[in-house]
C-alpha positions, 0 to 999 in steps of 0.5 A: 653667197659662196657655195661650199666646194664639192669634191669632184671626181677624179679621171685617173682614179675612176679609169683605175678602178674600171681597169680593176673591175674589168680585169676581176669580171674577166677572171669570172670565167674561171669560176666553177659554174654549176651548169658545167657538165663536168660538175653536174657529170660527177654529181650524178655519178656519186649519187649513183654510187650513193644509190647502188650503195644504198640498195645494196645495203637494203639487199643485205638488211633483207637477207638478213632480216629473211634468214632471221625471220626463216629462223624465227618461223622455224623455231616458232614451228618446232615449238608449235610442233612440241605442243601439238604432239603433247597435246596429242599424247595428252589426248591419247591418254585421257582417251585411254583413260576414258576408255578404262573408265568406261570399260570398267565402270560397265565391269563393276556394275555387272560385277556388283550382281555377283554373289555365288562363288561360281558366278562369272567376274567380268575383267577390269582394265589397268590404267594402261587400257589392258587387262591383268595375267592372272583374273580370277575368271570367278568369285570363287577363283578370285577368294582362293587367290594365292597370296602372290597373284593378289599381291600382282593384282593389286600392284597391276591396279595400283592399289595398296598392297597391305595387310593380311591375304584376307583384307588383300582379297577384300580390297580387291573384292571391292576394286572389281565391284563384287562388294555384295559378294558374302565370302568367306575370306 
């Protein structure tokens, strides 16, 4: 039996592509390596700049933020200020107002005893925690009270000015607390 011929290799073609590779291998050295100083020396700088920049960007970003926030706080604490002082003028006025009360619910409960035209009328306050020019310092003053003074007094109350000199006297009358008194006007 013949056995079938093989090709064989061929010494011209095999030295060829030796030469070839020996000539590719020995241009190798002209490929940047990556543990080339130089290469690693700018790749450590432009993560350097890459850095530097970042914190300077962070640098700005909390300046910003800072004067945002001084800003925020600053309008925060003036609002907060606005509040408290209304609040304070609210405290002060229903102090004053509780003062008033006070003042002149004891007034008015000495004043209901009155009964003479001689007897001493005890002062009322205004809503403005002061007393009136011009109280009757009596019952007898208060029923002989010119039209205008009764007229100031009611308004200093902030009460109605309306009707006759007559029915003024009477609201007043009642304002003050001497409801029991029997005037005659």
């Amino acid at each position: 039996m013949a056995q079938a011929q093989l090709p064989l290799p061929k010494p011209e073609v095999m030295e060829t592509c030796l030469r070839g590779l020996a000539d590719q291998v020995a241009l190798l050295g002209n490929v940047p390596v990556m543990n080339d100083a130089t290469v690693l020396q700018q790749i450590m700088r432009t993560l350097t700049n890459i850095q530097t920049g970042m914190e300077a960007m962070e640098a700005r970003i909390d300046t910003r933020m800072d004067a945002k926030l001084a800003a925020m706080e600053a309008r925060i604490n003036t609002r907060f200020d606005a509040i408290d002082n209304r609040i304070s003028e609210s405290e002060t006025r229903i102090e004053r107002r509780l003062d008033v009360m006070d003042h002149n619910t004891v007034a008015r409960f000495y004043n209901w005893d009155v009964k003479a035209p001689e007897q001493r009328l005890e002062k009322l306050k205004t809503s403005m925690n002061v007393f009136p020019d011009g109280f009757p310092e009596t019952l007898g003053q208060l029923s002989s009270l010119s039209v205008a003074r009764t007229d100031a007094l009611l308004a200093a109350y902030g009460l109605p000015i309306i009707g006759n000199i007559a029915s003024k006297r009477k609201s007043l009358r009642q304002f003050l607390g001497a409801i029991m008194a029997r005037m005659d006007n």
